[in-house]
Structures are given as structure tokens and as C-alpha cells.
C-alpha positions in Angstrom: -6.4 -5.2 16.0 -3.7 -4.5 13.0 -4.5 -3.5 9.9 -3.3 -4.3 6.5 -4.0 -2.2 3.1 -3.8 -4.0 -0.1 -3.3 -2.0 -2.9 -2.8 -3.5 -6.2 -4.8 -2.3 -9.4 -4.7 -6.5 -10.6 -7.6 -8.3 -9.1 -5.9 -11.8 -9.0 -2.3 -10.3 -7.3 -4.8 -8.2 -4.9 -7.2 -11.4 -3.7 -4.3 -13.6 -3.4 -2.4 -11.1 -1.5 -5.8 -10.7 0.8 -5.9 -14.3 1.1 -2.6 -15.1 2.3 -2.8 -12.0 4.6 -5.8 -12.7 6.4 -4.8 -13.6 9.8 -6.6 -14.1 13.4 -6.5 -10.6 14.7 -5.9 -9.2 11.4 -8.2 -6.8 9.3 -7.2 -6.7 5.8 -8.6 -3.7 3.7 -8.2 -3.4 0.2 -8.0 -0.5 -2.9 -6.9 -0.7 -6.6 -5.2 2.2 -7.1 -3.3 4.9 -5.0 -6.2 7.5 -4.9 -8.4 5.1 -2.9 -5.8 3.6 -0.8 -5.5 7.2 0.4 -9.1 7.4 0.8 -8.5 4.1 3.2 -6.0 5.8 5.1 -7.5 8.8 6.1 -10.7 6.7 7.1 -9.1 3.3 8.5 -5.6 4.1 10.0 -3.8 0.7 8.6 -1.0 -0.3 10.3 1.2 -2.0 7.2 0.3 -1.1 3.5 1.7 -3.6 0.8 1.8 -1.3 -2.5 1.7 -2.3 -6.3 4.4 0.6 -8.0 2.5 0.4 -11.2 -1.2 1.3 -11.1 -3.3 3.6 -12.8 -4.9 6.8 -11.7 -2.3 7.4 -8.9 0.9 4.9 -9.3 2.5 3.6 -5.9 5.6 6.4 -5.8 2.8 8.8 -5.5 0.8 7.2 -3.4 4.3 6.8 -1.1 4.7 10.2 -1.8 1.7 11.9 -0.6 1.1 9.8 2.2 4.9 10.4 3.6 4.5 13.8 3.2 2.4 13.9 6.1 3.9 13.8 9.6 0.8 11.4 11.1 1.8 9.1 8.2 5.1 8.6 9.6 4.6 4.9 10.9 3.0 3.4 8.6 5.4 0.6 7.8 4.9 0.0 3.5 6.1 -2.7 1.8 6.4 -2.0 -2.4 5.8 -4.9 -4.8 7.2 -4.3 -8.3 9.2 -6.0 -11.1 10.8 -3.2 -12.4 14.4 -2.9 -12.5 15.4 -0.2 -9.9 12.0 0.2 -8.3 13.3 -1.3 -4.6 15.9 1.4 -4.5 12.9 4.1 -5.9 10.9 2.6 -3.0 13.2 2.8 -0.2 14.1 6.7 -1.2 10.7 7.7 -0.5 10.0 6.0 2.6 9.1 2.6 1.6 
């Protein structure tokens, strides 16, 4: 079964992004900042992590970061959601 991390510090973008991810043979798992979504991935193992940049407490590039830094981390794919001006190119420099 694949698994999908959320992580998205706004409740509406995070339960809509749940809800149009939730697929047959799909789990989707869910945090609201970068500090727990690394809690999730040491416990769970998701497969695909879709990743506010801007959160509080631990931001996405961090989160990217961190988790990159670490070989076992290496395929996870993660996919970066943000409206600021430059952030895909930020993303895809640190493994995004």
C-alpha cells in the first residue's frame, strides 16, 4: 500500500488535499508543520510527501532539508506547494 504525507500548517488546504488524495490502495497521513511530518516519517515510511513551504515551527525547506540529508530518505518523491515567487526553483535545489 502507498503512502502519502500531507503537510500543510492550513486546515482547509490540508483536508482538501486529504480528500482529493484519498485513493483505493492509498493511505494518506497527515501533519501541520515540518517537525511532525518528520515525526511521520521516521514512524510511517510514506512513499510521496506533498509539502506547504511556509509553515510555522519547522517551514518546508527545512523539513526538505533534514529529511534529504539522510541517505534512507533518498526516495521519497516530494512535491512543494507554495505561492512565493522563486520557491519551485528553492524546492527543486534541495531535492524536491
Amino acid at each position: 500500500m502507498d503512502k502519502v504525507l500531507v503537510v500543510d500548517d492550513d486546515p482547509s488546504i490540508r483536508k482538501t488535499l486529504i480528500r482529493n488524495l484519498r485513493r483505493p490502495g492509498y493511505t494518506v497521513l497527515e501533519a501541520e508543520n515540518g517537525k511532525e511530518a518528520l515525526e511521520v516519517v521516521y514512524n510511517e515510511r510514506p512513499d510521496v510527501i506533498v509539502l506547504d513551504v511556509m509553515m510555522p515551527v519547522m517551514d518546508g525547506t527545512t523539513f526538505c532539508r533534514i529529511l534529504r540529508s539522510e541517505p534512507v530518505n533518498t526516495l521519497i518523491y516530494v512535491i512543494m506547494l507554495t505561492g512565493r515567487a522563486g520557491g519551485a526553483v528553492q524546492g527543486l535545489d534541495i531535492g524536491a
